[in-house]
ZALUM-212738 format. One line per field, with one value per residue (C-alpha): x, y, z. Coordinates in steps of 0.25 Angstrom, whole numbers, always signed. Layout:
BEGIN
x <- [X	...]
y <- [Y	...]
z <- [Z	...]
This chain:
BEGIN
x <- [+511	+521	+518	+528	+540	+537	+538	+543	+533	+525	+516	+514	+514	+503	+493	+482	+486	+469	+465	+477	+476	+483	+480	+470	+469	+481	+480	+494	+493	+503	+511	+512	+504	+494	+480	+468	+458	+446	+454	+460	+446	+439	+449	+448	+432	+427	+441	+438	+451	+461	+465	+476	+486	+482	+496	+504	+491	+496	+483	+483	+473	+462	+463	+452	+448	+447	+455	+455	+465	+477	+489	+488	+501	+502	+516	+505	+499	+514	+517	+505	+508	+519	+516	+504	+518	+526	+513	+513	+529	+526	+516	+519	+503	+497	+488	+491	+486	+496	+501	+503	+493	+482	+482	+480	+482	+499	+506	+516	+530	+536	+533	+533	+535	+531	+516	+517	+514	+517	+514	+512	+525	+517	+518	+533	+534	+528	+535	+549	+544	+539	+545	+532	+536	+553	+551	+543	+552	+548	+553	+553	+544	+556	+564	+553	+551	+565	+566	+575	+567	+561	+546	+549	+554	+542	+537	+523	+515	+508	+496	+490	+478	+474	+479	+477	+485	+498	+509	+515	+530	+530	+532	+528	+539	+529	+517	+524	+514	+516	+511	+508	+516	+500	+500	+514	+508	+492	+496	+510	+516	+532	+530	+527	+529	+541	+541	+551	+552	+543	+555	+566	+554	+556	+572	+573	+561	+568	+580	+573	+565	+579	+585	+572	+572	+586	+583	+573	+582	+588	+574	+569	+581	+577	+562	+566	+575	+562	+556	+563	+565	+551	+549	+559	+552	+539	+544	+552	+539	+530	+540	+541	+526	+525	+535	+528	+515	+519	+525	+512	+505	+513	+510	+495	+496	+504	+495	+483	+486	+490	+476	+468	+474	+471	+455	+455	+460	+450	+438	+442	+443	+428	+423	+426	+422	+408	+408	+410	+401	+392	+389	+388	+375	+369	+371	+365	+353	+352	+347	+339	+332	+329	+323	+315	+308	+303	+299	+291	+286	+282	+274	+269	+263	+258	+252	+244	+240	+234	+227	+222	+224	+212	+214	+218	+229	+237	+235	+242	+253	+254	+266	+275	+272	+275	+287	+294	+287	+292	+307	+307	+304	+315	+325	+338	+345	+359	+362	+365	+379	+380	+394	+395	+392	+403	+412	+419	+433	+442	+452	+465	+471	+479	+493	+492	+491	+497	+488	+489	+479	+465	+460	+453	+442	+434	+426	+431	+425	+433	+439	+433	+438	+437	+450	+460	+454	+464	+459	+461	+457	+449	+440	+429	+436	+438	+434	+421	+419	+420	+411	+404	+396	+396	+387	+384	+390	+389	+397	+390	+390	+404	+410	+410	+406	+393	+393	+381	+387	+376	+385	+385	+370	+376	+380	+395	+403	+417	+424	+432	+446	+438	+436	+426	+414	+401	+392	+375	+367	+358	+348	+348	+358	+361	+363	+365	+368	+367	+369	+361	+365	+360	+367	+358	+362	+352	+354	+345	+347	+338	+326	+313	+316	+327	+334	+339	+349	+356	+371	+372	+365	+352	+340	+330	+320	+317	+309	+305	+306	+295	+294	+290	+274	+276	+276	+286	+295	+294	+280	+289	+300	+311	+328	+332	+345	+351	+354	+357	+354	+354	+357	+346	+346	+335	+336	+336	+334	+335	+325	+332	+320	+310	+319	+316	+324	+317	+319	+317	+320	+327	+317	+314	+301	+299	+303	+301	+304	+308	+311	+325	+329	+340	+339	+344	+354	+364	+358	+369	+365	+374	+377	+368	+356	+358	+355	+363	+358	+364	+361	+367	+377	+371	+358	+366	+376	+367	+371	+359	+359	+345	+342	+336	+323	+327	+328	+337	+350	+361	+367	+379	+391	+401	+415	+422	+426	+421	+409	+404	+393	+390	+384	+386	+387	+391	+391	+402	+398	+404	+392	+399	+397	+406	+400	+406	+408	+404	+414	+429	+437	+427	+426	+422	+418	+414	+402	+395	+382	+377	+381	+384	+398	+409	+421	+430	+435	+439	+444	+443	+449	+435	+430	+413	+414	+396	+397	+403	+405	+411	+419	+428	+424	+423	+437	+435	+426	+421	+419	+410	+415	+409	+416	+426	+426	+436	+439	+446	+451	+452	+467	+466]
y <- [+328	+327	+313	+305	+307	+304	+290	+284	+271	+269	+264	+279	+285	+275	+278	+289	+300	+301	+289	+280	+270	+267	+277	+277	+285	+294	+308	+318	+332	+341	+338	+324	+317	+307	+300	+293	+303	+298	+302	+315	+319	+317	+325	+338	+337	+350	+357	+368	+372	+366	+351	+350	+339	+328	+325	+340	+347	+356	+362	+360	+367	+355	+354	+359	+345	+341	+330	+321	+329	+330	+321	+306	+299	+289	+285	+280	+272	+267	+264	+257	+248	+245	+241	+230	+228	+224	+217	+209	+205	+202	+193	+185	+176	+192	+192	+202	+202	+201	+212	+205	+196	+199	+187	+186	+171	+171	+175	+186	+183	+198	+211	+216	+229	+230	+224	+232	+223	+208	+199	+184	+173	+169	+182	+185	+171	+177	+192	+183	+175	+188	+202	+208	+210	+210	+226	+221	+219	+209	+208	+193	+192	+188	+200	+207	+198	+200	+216	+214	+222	+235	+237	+250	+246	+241	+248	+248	+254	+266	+268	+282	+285	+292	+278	+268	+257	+267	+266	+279	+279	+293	+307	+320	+331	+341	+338	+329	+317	+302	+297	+287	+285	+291	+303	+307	+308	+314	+322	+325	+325	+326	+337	+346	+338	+331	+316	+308	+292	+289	+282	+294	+302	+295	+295	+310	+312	+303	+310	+322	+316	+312	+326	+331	+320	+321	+337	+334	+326	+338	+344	+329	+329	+340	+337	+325	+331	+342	+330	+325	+338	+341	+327	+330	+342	+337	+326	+339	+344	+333	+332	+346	+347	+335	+343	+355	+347	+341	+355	+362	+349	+351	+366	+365	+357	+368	+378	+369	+368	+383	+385	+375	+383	+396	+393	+386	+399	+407	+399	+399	+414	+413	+406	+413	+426	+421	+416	+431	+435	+425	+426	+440	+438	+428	+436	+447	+436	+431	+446	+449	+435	+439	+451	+445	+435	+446	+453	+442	+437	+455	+457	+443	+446	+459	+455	+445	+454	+465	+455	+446	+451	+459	+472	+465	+456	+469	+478	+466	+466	+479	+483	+474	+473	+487	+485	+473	+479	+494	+485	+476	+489	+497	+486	+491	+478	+479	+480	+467	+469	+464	+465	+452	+442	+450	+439	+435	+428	+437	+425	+427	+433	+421	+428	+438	+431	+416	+404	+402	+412	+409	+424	+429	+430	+446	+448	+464	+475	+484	+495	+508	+518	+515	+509	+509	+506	+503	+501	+486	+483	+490	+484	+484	+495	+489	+478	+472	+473	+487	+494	+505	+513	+505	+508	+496	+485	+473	+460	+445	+434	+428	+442	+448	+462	+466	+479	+488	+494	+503	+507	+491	+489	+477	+473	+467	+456	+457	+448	+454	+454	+462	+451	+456	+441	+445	+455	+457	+465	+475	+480	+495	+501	+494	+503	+495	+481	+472	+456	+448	+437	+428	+432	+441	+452	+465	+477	+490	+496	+510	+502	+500	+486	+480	+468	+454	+446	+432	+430	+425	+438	+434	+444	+438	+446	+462	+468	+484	+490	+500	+512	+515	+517	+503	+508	+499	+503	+498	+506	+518	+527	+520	+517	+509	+511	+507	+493	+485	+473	+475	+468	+458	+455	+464	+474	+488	+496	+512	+517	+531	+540	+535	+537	+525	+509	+499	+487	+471	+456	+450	+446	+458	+459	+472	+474	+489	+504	+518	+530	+538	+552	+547	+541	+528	+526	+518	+510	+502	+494	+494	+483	+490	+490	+506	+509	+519	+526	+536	+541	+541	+553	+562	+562	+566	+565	+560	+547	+542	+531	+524	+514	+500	+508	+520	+530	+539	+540	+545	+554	+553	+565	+565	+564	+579	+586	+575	+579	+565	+557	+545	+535	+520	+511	+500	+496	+488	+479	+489	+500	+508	+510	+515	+524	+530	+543	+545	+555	+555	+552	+546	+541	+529	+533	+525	+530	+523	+518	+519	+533	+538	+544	+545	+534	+537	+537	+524	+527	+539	+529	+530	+536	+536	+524	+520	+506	+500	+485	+479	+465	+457	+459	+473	+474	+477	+489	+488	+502	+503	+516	+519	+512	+503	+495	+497	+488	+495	+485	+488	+490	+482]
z <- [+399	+409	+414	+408	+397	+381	+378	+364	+366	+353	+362	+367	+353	+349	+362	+360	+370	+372	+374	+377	+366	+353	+344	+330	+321	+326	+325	+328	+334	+329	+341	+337	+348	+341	+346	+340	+332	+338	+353	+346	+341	+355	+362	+351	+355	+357	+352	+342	+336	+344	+351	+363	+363	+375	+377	+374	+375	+364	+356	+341	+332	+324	+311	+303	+299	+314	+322	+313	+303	+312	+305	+308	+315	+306	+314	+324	+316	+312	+326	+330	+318	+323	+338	+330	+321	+333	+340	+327	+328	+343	+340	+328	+328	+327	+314	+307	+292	+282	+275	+263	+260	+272	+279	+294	+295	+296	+304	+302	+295	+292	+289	+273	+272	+258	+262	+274	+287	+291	+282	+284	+280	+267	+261	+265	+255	+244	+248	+246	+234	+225	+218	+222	+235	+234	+239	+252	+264	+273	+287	+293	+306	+314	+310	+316	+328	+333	+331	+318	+312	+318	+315	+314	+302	+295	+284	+283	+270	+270	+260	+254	+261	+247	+238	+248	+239	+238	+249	+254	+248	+246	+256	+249	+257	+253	+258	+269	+268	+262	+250	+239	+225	+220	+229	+222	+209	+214	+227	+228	+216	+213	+206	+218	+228	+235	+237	+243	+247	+260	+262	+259	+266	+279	+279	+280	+288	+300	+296	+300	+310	+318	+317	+325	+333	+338	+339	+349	+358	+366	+370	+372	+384	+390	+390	+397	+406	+407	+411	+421	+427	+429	+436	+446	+447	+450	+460	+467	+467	+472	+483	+487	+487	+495	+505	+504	+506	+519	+525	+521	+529	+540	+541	+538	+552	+559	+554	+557	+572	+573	+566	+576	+588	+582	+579	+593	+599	+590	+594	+611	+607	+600	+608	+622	+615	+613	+625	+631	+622	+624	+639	+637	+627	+635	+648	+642	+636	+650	+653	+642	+643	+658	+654	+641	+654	+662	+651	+647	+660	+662	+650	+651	+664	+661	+646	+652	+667	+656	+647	+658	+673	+682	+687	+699	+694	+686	+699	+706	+696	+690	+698	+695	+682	+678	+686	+679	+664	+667	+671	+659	+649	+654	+654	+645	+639	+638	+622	+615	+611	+595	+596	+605	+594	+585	+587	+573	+568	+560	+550	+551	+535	+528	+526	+538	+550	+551	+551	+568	+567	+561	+564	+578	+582	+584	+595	+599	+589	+581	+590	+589	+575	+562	+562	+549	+535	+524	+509	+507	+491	+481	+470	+460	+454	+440	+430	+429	+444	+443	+452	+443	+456	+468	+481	+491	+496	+504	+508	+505	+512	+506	+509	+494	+494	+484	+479	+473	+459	+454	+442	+438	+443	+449	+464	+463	+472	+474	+485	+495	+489	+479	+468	+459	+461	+456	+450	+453	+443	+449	+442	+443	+453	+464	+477	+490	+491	+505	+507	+516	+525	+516	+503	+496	+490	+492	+482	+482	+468	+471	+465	+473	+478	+485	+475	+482	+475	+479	+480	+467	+459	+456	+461	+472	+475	+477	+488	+489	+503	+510	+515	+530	+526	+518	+504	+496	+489	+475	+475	+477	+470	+478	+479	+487	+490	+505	+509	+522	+531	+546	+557	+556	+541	+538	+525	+525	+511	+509	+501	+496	+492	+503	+513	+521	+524	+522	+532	+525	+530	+517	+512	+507	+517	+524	+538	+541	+535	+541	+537	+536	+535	+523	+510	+514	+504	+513	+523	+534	+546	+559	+570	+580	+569	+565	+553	+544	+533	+522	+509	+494	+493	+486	+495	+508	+519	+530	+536	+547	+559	+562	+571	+565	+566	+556	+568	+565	+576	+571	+559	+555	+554	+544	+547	+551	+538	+528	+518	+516	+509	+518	+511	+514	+527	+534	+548	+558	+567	+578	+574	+566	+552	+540	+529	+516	+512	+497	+491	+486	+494	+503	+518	+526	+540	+552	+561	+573	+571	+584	+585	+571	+578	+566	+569	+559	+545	+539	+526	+515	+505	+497	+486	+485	+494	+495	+500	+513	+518	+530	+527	+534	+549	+547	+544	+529	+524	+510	+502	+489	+479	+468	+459	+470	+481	+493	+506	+518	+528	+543	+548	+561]
């Protein structure tokens, strides 16, 4: 379209647009550009009602007849005739067939225009010599030759398509089509219709023609001076680019030495801090070791002095054994401390902090409080995303969030900028919902068995839990309703009516069962292995801390003058844990999990909040409601 400007060339208005080559059988669009019907035929393939220009790409609706009834550009045809006309003149010994008398033994000696072509120097004798031909106009080949006369000029008989012996002298103005002297009196006769001379036809049609032509010439400078602007343009615009191009070159490599300096930095940073670390964990294996070998060499020795020694061999050693036995099982080892392999990067945001800094890296916890929590976005509140009654939620291992919607019996994925990605069907109604490391996706929907889907939707496998005296649950009038994965990969389910958790590898085989005190609605897991249990609203207010073997240790208090209904939990890498209060407005508070001593409140910006999620290193907090989803981000 904008390669190169219009050309007058016949050469160009003879030359298929589609397939490059002269054109047959020329068939016009409406906007006059004109290419072969086969070629025309093959590009409307496939098009129902409508075919696109190649070269204007303006659409035109198909006749109902198909391709093959739009007009024919019979000026086409004329033009081609005239470049084999010109070849001929070119090249005198061309054998081209007489128009006169047929033979394709002469050469050419003129063109007639009554016969309509060249004709050889015989028959321009007997066109001389006889009346018949007084009204045919012959034009001498030298004429030709030397440009005298314009082949432009050369008139060339057209016949009726429907009388195929009747030459067109005739234009019908009322139906704007040529015709023959027997189509005057059959098709268009005088009577109702206005005929004029071909020849008195094509004086005013010029005439007309030549008025437009002229018409067109002030819009035909300024799409050339359009023209011409645009290419100046576009070089300004190459240039620039190219300016623009070499600047952005030349500050990639500023930035990229900045950038170099900063992750060297960060990784001297990282790598002294694992050091520390490091040499504190071994100095503290070192110990431990120590006191694995004389455990081994003690019970060694004494396993083998019961199984195998005499009276007289224990009596010998029996001192010193009880000594180094009664030692080693009274040895208190110091705590291994979690918290020292709490080493992470935290990236640096694009737009808030310049590109000297790739980020830092975190190796202190997060100072004591609850700090300040401000509402950072809201979704899920409207259109098909909509959450219809929301409960648990979990993040996956690309950092979407994957919420239980009980009201949609469907678990739904939004990314983390709240972008609605994908919707799970549940069968039933899906309460809880955790992601293993893995991947998978595991829902409880108050049914008898715990369901097990891929990251992609489909259904796995199911797997019922059992009770404490091994009676499984799909034998039983069960819900199972509470979800987690603790510390070591392994799955805990709440089983609501039972009362009891239910312990499983992922696999879905059973570890181990206990009993709690709760209807273990809400189940959450802390960094130092406690586990938190609470119950559906309406059930009642009691939140319990166990230890990993469901001994109970702690029960919560609610917050001073707050009426609450604690319901879900999650847990921080520091051992505390955030749990929401289900009313309007609700709460969401912070407690310890090693002591269950209240922290603080961290925001009351909540209405019926029932699930909770930690993102972003902890500095993001996710909250299901009902029929919302909220993210507070920590103010640091």
């Amino acid at each position: 379209m904008a390669e190169s400007k219009p050309t007058s060339n016949n050469k160009d208005l003879t030359e298929c647009g589609i397939c490059l080559c002269t054109i047959e059988e020329p068939k016009a669009l409406p906007c006059l550009h004109t290419f072969c019907l086969k070629c025309l035929t093959k590009w409307a393939e496939g098009k129902k009602d409508t075919i696109r220009c190649p070269i204007c790409v303006q659409d035109f609706s198909i006749p109902g007849d198909g391709v093959k009834a739009f007009r024919t550009n019979f000026f086409i045809n004329t033009l081609k005739d005239r470049q084999a006309t010109a070849m001929t003149i070119q090249s005198r010994d061309t054998v081209v067939p007489c128009a006169s008398c047929g033979a394709v033994d002469e050469r050419v000696e003129g063109h007639c225009s009554g016969c309509g072509g060249f004709i050889c120097g015989g028959c321009i004798a007997m066109h001389s010599k006889l009346k018949t031909f007084s009204n045919h106009k012959v034009i001498p080949y030298e004429d030709l030759k030397s440009g005298k006369v314009d082949i432009r000029n050369l008139s060339q008989k057209k016949y009726c398509k429907i009388h195929e012996d009747q030459v067109l002298w005739f234009y019908c103005e009322t139906c704007g089509v040529l015709t023959c002297r027997d189509c005057t009196v059959v098709d268009h006769p005088a009577s109702s219709h206005s005929l004029v001379n071909l020849e008195s036809a094509s004086k005013g049609h010029k005439k007309e023609i030549e008025q437009l032509i002229k018409g067109c010439d002030a819009i035909k400078i300024k799409t050339d001076n359009a023209h011409t602007e645009i290419d100046s343009v576009l070089d300004q615009l190459v240039g620039n680019a190219a300016t623009a191009e070499a600047g952005i070159d030349e500050s990639f490599n500023e930035a990229m030495k900045l950038l170099k300096d900063s992750r060297n930095k960060l990784k001297g940073e990282l790598t002294k801090a694992v050091s520390d670390r490091k040499k504190q964990l071994d100095a503290q294996k070192d110990e431990v070791m120590i006191q694995q070998t004389r455990l081994q060499t003690a019970l060694q020795m004494a396993t083998e002095v019961v199984k195998t020694g005499s009276d007289y061999d224990l009596a010998l050693i029996y001192t010193s054994l009880k000594t180094n036995l009664t030692e080693l099982r009274d040895v208190k080892l110091a705590p291994v401390d979690k918290q020292k392999a709490a080493v992470h990067f935290k990236s640096a945001h694009i737009g808030q902090e310049t590109t000297q800094k790739l980020g830092s890296v975190l190796v202190k916890q997060r100072k004591e409080g609850v700090g300040v929590w401000k509402l950072d976005r809201s979704f899920g509140d409207v259109g098909a995303e909509k959450l219809k009654y929301g409960r648990g939620v979990a993040i996956t291992q690309e950092g979407d969030i994957a919420v239980a919607d009980r009201g949609d019996s469907a678990v739904k994925i939004y990314k983390k900028d709240g972008q609605f990605k994908s919707s799970i069907k549940i069968p039933g109604s899906p309460w809880n919902v955790v992601v293993s490391s893995d991947g998978k996706l595991f829902v409880t929907n108050q049914t008898k068995t715990v369901s097990v889907y891929d990251g992609k939707g489909n259904l796995k496998h199911q797997f019922p839990t059992k009770s404490p005296d091994n009676v499984s649950s799909d034998t039983q009038d069960t819900q199972h309703m509470g979800l987690a994965i603790d510390n070591y990969n392994n799955l805990l389910v709440g089983v609501k009516k039972q009362k009891y958790i239910s312990k499983h590898q992922l696999d879905g085989t059973h570890i181990v069962s206990f009993n709690v005190t709760l209807e273990p609605s809400f189940i959450s897991v802390s960094h130092d292995d406690n586990i938190i249990v609470s119950q559906a609203a309406d059930i009642g207010t009691d939140v319990h801390i166990l230890n990993g073997n469901g001994v109970h240790l702690h029960t919560l208090k609610p917050p001073q003058d707050v009426e609450w209904n604690p319901v879900a939990m999650c847990c921080t890498l520091s051992n505390e844990m955030y749990i929401s209060d289900f009313n309007t407005p609700g709460g969401i508070y912070c407690y310890s999990t090693k002591t269950g001593a209240y922290i603080g409140c961290l925001t009351k910006d909540v209405s019926f909040p029932v699930g909770l999620a930690l993102i972003d290193e902890e500095e993001k907090l996710v909250v299901v409601e009902t029929e919302c989803i909220k993210i507070f981000k920590l103010q640091i």
